[in-house]
Structures are given as C-alpha cells and as structure tokens.
FISENU-312749 format. One record per atom (N, C-alpha, C): y, z, x; residue in one letter. Coordinates in steps of 0.05 Angstrom, whole numbers. Atoms other than C-alpha are relative to their C-alpha. Layout:
BEGIN
r north: Y | up: Z | east: X | resn: a $
...
END
This chain:
BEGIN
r north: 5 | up: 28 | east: -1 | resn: x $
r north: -1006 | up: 944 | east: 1309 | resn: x $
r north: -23 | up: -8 | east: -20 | resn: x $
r north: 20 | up: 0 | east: 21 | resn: x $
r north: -1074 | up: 954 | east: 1269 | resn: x $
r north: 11 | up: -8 | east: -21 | resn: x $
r north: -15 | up: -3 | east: 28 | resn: x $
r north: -1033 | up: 968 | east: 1205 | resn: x $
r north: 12 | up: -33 | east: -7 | resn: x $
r north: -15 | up: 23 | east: 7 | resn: x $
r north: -990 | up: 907 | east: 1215 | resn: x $
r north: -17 | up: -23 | east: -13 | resn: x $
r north: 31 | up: 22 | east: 1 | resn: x $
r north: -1048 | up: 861 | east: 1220 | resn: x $
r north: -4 | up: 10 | east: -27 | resn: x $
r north: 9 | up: 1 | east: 28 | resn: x $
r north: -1079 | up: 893 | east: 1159 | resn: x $
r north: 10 | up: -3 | east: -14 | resn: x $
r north: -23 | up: 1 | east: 31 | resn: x $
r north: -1017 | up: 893 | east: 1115 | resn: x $
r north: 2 | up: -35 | east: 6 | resn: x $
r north: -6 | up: 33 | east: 2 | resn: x $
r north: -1010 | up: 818 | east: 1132 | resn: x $
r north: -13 | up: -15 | east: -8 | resn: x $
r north: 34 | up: 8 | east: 14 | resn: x $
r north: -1079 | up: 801 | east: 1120 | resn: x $
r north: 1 | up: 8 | east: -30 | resn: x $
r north: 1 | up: 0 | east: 37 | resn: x $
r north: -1070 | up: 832 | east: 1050 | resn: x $
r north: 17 | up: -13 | east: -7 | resn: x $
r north: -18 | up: 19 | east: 16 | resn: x $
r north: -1006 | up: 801 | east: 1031 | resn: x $
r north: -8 | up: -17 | east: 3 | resn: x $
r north: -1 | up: 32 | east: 6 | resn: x $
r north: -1030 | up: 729 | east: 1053 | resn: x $
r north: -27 | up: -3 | east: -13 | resn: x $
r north: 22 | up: 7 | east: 18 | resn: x $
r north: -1100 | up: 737 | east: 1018 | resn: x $
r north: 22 | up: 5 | east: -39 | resn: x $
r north: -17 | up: -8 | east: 27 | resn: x $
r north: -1054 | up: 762 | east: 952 | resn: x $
r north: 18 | up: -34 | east: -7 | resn: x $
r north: -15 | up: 29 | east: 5 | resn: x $
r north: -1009 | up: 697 | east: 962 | resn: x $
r north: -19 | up: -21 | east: -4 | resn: x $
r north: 22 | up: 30 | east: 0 | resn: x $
r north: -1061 | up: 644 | east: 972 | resn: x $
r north: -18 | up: 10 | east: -24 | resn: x $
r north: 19 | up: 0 | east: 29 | resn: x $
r north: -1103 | up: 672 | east: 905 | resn: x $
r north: 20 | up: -23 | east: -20 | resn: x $
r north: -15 | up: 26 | east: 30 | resn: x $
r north: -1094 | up: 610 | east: 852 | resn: x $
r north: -23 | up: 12 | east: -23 | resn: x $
r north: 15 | up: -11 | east: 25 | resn: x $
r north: -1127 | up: 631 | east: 789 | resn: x $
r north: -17 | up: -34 | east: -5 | resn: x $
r north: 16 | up: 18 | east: 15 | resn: x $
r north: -1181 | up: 571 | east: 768 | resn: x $
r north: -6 | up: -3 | east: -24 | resn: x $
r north: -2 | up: 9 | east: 24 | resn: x $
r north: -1177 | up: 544 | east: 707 | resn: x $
r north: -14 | up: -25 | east: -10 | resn: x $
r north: 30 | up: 25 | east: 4 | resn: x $
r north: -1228 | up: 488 | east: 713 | resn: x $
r north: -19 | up: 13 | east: -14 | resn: x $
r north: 27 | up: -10 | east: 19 | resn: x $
r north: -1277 | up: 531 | east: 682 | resn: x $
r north: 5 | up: 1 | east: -30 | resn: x $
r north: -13 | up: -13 | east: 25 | resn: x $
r north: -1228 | up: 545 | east: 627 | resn: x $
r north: 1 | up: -28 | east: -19 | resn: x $
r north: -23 | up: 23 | east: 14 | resn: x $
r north: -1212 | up: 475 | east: 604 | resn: x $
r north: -31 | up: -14 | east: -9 | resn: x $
r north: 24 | up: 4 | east: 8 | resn: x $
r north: -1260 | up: 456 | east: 552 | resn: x $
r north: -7 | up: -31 | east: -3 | resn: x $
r north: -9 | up: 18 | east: -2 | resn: x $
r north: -1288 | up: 385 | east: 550 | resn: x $
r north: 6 | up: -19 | east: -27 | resn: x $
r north: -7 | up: 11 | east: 21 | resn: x $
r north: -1263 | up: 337 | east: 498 | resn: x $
r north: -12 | up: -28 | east: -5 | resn: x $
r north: 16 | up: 23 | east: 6 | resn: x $
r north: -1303 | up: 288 | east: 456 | resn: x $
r north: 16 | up: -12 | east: -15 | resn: x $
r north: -24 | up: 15 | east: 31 | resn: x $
r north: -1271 | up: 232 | east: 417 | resn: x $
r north: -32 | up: -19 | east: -19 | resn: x $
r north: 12 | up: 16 | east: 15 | resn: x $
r north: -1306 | up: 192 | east: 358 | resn: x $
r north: -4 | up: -30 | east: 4 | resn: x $
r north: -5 | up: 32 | east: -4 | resn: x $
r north: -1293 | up: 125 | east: 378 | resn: x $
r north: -23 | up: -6 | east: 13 | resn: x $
r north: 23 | up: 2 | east: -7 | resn: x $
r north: -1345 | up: 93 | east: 385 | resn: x $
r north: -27 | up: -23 | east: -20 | resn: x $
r north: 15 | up: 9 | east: 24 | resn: x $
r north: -1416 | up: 65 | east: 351 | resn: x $
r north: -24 | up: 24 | east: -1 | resn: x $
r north: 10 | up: -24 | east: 13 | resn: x $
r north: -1450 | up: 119 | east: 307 | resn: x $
r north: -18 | up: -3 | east: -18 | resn: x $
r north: 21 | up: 3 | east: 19 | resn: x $
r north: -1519 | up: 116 | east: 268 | resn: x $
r north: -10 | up: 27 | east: -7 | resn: x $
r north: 12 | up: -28 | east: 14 | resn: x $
r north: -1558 | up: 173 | east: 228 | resn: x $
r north: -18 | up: -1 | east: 28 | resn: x $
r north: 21 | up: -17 | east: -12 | resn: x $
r north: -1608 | up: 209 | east: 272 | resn: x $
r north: -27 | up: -6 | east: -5 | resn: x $
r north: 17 | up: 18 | east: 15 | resn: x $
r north: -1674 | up: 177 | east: 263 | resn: x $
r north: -23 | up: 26 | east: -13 | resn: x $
r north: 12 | up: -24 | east: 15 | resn: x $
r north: -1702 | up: 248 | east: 232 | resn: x $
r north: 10 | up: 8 | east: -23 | resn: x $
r north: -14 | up: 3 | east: 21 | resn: x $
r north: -1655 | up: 227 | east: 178 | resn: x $
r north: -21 | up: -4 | east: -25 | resn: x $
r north: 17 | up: 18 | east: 27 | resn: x $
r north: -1700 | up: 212 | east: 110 | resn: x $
r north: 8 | up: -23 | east: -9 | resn: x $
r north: -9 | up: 22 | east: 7 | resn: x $
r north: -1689 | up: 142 | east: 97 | resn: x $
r north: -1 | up: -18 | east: 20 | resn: x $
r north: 1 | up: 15 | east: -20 | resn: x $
r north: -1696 | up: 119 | east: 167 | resn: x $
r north: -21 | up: -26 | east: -6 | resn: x $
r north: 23 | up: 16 | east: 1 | resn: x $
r north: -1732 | up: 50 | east: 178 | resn: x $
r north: -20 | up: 13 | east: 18 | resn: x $
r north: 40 | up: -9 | east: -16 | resn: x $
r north: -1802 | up: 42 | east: 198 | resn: x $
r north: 1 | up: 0 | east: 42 | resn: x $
r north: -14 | up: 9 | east: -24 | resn: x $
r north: -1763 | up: 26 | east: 272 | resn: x $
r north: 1 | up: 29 | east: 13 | resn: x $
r north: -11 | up: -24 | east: -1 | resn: x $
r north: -1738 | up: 103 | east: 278 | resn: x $
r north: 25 | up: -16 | east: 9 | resn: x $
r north: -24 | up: 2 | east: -10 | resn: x $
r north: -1672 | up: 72 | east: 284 | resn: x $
r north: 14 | up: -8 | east: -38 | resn: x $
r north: -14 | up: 10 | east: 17 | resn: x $
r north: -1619 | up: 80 | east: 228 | resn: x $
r north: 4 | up: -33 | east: -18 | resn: x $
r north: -2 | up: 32 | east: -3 | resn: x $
r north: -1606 | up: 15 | east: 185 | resn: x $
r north: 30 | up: -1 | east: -11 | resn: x $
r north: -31 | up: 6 | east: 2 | resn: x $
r north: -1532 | up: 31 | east: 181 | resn: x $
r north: 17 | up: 14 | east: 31 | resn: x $
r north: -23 | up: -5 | east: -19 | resn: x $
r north: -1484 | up: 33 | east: 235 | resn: x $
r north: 34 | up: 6 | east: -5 | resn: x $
r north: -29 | up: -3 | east: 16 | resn: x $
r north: -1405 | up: 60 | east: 231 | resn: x $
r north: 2 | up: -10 | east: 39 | resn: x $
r north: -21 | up: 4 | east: -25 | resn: x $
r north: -1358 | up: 31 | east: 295 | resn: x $
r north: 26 | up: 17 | east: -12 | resn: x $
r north: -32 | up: -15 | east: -5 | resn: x $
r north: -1295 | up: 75 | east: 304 | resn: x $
r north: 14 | up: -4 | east: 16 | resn: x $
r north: -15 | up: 16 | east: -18 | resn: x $
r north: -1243 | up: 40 | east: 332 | resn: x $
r north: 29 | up: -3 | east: -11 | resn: x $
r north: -22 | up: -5 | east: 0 | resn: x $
r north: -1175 | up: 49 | east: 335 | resn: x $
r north: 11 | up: 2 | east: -30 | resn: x $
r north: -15 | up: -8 | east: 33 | resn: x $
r north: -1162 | up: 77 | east: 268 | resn: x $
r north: -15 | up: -11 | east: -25 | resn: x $
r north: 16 | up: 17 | east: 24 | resn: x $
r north: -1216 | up: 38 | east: 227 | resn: x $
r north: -25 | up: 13 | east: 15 | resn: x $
r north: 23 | up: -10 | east: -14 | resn: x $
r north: -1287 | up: 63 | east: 213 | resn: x $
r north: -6 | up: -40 | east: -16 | resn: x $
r north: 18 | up: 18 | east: 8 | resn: x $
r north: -1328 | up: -4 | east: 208 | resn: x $
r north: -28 | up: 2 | east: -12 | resn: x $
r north: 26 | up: -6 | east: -9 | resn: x $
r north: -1400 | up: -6 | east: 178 | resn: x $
r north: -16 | up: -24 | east: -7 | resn: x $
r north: 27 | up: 17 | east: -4 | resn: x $
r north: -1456 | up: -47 | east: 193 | resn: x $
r north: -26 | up: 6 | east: -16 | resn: x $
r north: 25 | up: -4 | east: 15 | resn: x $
r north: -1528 | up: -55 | east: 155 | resn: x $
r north: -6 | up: -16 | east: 23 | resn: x $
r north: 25 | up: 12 | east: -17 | resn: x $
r north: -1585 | up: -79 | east: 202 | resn: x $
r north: -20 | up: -20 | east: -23 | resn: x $
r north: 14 | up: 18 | east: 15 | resn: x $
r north: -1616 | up: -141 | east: 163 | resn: x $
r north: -18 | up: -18 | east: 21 | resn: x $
r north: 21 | up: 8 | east: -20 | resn: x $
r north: -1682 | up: -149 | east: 209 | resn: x $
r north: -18 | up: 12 | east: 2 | resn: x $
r north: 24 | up: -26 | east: -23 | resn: x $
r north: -1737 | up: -118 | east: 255 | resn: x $
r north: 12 | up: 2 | east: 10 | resn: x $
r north: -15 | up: -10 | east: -26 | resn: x $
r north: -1691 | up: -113 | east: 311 | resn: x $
r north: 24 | up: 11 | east: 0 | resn: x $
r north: -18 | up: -11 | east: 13 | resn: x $
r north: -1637 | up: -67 | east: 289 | resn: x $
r north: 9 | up: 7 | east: 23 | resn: x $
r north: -1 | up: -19 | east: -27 | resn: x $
r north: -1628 | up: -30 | east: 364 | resn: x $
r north: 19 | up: -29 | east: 11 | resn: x $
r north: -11 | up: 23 | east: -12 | resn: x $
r north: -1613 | up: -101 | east: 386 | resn: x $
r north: 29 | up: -14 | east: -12 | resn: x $
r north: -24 | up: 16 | east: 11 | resn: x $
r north: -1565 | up: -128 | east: 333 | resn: x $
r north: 22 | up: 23 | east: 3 | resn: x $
r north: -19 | up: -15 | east: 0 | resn: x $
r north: -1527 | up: -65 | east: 330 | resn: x $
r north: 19 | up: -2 | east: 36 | resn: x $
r north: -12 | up: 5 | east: -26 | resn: x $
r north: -1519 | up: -76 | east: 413 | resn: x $
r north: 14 | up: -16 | east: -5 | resn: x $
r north: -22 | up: 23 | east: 10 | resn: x $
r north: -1482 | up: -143 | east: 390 | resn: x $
r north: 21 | up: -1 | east: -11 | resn: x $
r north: -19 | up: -7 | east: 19 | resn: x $
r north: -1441 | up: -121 | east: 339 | resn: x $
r north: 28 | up: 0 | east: 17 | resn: x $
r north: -21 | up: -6 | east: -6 | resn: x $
r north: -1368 | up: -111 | east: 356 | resn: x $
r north: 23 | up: 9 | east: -22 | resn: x $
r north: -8 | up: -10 | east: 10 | resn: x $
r north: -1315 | up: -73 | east: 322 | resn: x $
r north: 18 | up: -19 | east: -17 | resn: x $
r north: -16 | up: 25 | east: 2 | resn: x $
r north: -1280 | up: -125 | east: 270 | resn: x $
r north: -18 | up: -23 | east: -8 | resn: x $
r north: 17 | up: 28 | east: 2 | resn: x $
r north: -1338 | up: -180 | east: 268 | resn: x $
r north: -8 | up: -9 | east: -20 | resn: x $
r north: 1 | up: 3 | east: 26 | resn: x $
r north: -1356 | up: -216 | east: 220 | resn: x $
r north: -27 | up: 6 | east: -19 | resn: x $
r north: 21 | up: -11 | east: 5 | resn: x $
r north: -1416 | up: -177 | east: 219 | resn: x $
r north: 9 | up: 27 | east: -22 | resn: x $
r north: -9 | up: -19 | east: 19 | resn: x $
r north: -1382 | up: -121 | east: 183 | resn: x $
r north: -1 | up: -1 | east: -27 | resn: x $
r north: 0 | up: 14 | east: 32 | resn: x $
r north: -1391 | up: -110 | east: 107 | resn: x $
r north: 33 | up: 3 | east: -1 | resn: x $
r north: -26 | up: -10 | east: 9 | resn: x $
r north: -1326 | up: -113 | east: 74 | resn: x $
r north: 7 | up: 22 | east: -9 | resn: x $
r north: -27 | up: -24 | east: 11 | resn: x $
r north: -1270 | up: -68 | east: 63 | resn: x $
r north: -5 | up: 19 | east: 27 | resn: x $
r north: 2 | up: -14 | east: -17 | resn: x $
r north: -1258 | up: -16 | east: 117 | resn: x $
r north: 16 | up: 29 | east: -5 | resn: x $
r north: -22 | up: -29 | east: 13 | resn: x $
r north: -1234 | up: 55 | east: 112 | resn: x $
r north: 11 | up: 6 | east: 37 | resn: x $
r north: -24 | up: -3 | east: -24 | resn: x $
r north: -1180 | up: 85 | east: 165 | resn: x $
r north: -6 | up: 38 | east: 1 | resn: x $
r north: 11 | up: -33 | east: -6 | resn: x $
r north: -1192 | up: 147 | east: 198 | resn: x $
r north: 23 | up: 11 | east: 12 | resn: x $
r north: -18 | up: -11 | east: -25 | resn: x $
r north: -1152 | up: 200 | east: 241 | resn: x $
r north: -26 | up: 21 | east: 11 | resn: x $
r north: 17 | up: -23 | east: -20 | resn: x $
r north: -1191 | up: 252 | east: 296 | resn: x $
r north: 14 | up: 14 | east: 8 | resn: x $
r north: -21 | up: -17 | east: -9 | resn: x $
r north: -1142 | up: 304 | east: 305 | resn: x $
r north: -16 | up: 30 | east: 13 | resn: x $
r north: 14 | up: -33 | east: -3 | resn: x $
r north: -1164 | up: 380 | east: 337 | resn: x $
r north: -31 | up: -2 | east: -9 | resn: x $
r north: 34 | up: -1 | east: 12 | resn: x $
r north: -1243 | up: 353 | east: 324 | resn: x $
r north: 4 | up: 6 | east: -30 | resn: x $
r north: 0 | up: -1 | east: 20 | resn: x $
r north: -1220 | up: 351 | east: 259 | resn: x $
r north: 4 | up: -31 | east: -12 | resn: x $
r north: -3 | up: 26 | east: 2 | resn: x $
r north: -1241 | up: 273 | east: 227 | resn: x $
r north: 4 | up: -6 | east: -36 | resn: x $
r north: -13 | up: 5 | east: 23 | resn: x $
r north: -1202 | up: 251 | east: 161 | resn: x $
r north: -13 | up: -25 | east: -2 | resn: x $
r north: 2 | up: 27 | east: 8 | resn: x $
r north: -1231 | up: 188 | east: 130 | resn: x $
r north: 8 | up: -12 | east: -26 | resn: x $
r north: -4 | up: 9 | east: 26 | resn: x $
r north: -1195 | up: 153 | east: 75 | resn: x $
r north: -27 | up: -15 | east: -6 | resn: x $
r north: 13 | up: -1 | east: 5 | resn: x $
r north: -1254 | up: 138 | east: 33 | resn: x $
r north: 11 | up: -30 | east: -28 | resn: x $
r north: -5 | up: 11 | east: 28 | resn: x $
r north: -1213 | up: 96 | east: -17 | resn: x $
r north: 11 | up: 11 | east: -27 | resn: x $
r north: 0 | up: -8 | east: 25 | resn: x $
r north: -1195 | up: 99 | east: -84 | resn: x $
r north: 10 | up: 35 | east: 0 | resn: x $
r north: -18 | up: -34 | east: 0 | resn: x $
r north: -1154 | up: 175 | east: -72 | resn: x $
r north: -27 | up: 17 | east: 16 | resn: x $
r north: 31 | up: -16 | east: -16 | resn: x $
r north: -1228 | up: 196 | east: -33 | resn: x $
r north: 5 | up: 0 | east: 19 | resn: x $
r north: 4 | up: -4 | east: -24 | resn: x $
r north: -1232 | up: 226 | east: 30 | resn: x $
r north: -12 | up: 18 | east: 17 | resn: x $
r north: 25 | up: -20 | east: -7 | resn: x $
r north: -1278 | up: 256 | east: 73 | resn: x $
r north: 18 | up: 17 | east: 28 | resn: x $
r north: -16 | up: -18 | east: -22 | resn: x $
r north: -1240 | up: 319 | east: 119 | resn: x $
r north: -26 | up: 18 | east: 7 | resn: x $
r north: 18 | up: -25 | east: -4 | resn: x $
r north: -1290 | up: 356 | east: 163 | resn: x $
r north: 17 | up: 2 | east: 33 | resn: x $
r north: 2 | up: 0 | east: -37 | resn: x $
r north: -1294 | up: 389 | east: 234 | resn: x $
r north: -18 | up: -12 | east: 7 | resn: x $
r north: 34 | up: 16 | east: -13 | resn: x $
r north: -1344 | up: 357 | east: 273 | resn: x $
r north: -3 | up: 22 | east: 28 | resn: x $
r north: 4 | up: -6 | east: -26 | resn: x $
r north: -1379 | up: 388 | east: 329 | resn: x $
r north: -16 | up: -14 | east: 17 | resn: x $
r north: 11 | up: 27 | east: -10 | resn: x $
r north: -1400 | up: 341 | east: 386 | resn: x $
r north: -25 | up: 21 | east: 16 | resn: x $
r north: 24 | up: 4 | east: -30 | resn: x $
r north: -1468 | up: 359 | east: 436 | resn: x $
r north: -16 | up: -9 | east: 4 | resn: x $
r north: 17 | up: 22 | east: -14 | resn: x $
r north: -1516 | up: 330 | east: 474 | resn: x $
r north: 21 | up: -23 | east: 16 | resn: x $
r north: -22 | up: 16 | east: -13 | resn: x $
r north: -1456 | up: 308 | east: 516 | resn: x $
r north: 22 | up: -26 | east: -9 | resn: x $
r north: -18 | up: 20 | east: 11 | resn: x $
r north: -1417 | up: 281 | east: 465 | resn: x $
r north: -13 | up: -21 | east: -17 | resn: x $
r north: 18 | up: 25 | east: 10 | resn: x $
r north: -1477 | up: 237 | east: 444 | resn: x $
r north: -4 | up: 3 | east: -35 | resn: x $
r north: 7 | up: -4 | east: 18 | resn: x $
r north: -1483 | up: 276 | east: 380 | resn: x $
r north: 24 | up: 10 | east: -16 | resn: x $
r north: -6 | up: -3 | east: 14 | resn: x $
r north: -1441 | up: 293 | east: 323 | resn: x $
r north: 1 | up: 21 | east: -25 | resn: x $
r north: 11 | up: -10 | east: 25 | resn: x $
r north: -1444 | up: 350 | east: 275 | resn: x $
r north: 24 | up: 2 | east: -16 | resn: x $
r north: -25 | up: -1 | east: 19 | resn: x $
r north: -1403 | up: 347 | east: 210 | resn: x $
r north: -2 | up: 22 | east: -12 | resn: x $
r north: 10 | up: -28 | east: 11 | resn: x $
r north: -1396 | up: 411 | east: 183 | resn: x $
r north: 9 | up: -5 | east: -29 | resn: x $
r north: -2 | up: 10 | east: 30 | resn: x $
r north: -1376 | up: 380 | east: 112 | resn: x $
r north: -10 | up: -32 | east: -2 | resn: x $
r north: 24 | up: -8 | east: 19 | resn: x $
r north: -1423 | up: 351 | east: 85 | resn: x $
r north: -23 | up: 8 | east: 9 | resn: x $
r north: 25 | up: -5 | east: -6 | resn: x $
r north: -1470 | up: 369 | east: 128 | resn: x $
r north: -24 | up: -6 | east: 16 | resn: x $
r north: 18 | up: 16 | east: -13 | resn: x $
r north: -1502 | up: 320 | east: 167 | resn: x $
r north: 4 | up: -17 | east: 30 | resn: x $
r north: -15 | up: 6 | east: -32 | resn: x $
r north: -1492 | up: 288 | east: 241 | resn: x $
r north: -9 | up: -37 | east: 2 | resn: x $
r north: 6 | up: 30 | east: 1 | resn: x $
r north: -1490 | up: 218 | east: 268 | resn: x $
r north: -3 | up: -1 | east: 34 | resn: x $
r north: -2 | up: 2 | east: -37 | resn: x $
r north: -1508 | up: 200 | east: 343 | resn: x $
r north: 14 | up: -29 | east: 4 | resn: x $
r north: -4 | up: 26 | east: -13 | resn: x $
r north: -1482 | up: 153 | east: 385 | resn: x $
r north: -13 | up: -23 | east: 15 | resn: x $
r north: 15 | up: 20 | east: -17 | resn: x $
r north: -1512 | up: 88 | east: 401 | resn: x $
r north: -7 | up: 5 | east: 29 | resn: x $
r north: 11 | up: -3 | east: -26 | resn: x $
r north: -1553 | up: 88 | east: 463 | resn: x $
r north: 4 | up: 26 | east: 10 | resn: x $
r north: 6 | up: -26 | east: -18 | resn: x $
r north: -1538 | up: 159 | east: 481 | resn: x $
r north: -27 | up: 18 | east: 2 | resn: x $
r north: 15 | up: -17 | east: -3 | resn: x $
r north: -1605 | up: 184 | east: 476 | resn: x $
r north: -8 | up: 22 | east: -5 | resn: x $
r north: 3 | up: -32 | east: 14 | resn: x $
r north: -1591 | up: 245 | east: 436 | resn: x $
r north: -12 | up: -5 | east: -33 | resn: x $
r north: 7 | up: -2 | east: 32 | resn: x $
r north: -1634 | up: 231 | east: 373 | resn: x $
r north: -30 | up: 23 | east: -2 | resn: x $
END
C-alpha cells in the first residue's frame, strides 16, 4: 500500500510540473514616443534639457526646437503633427529593435537600439549616441 501511495505521489507531482516561462520572456520596448538628447550631451542648453525634441508616432519621426527658457514645458505641449513641428518629416520602421529612418534624399539612418532605464533610455549603436524619453527620468 506504501508503494502505491508513493508511485502516485510521483506520477501526479511529474503531471502537474508546468515549465515557467515568465522569466524567459524578455521585455519589449517600442520607440514611440517623445525623445530628447541626454542632457550630458555637449550642446545642451543652460536648462540641462535638450533644445531638440523627435515625437515617434505611427510611422513619422517629428522634430521640435525649444524657442525659450521653458523648454521642459513646451515640449509637454507639443503633440505629434502640430504646428509646432519644423517642416518636412522623415518615416521610420522599429522592427526586432532594429529603427530604420528615411532621412531623405536616398539617406537613412539603420541601427539597433538598445533600450534601459526601463525603456526610458535609448542606445543607438550606429552612430553612437542615445536619446531619452521625455519625463522618464533616465538622464
């Protein structure tokens, strides 16, 4: 009777194992979004806040110039499209963390990006340089 018991006890611990795969499943950042230099950038204003902004939004990068003191503030305003935008817009794709930007004129900028600081940050591994995301706090 012992035996039974134990052999039953092993088969139903054997059945009820599920393999977890939550740990496995890595998480995924997208670009979309509003994206300024890093204010440890050279060029930054006297603000530490970028004085250009890019919006990424459904297939268009937009970019913004900050024409003020209150750059943190206008860029909060902004919206993707407005008529705050300078002209012309280039068209992007984000495929596999990999971000294509037609650039114009036969130019285009293909890198990987790698995102941390929870997505807040950006690194481009061609050319070189990263962009954070508004308000996230990762500069």
């Amino acid at each position: 009777m012992k035996k039974i018991l134990l052999l039953s006890a092993l088969i139903l611990s054997f059945v009820s194992c599920e393999e977890d795969d939550s740990a496995e499943t890595p998480i995924v950042y997208d670009i979309e979004g509003k994206w300024l230099f890093p204010s440890d950038t050279p060029g930054i204003s006297d603000q530490g806040i970028s004085n250009t902004m890019y919006i990424f939004e459904n297939g268009i990068r937009y970019t913004y110039y900050c024409i003020g003191d209150d750059c943190a503030s206008q860029y909060e305003s902004f919206a993707a499209g407005d008529s705050n935008a300078i002209p012309g817009t280039n068209e992007y794709t984000f495929e596999n963390d990999v971000l294509t930007v037609d650039l114009n004129f036969g130019n285009e900028l293909v890198t990987p990006i790698v995102f941390e600081c929870n997505g807040g940050e950006a690194y481009f591994e061609t050319p070189g340089y990263s962009l954070v995301r508004l308000s996230s706090g990762c500069d």
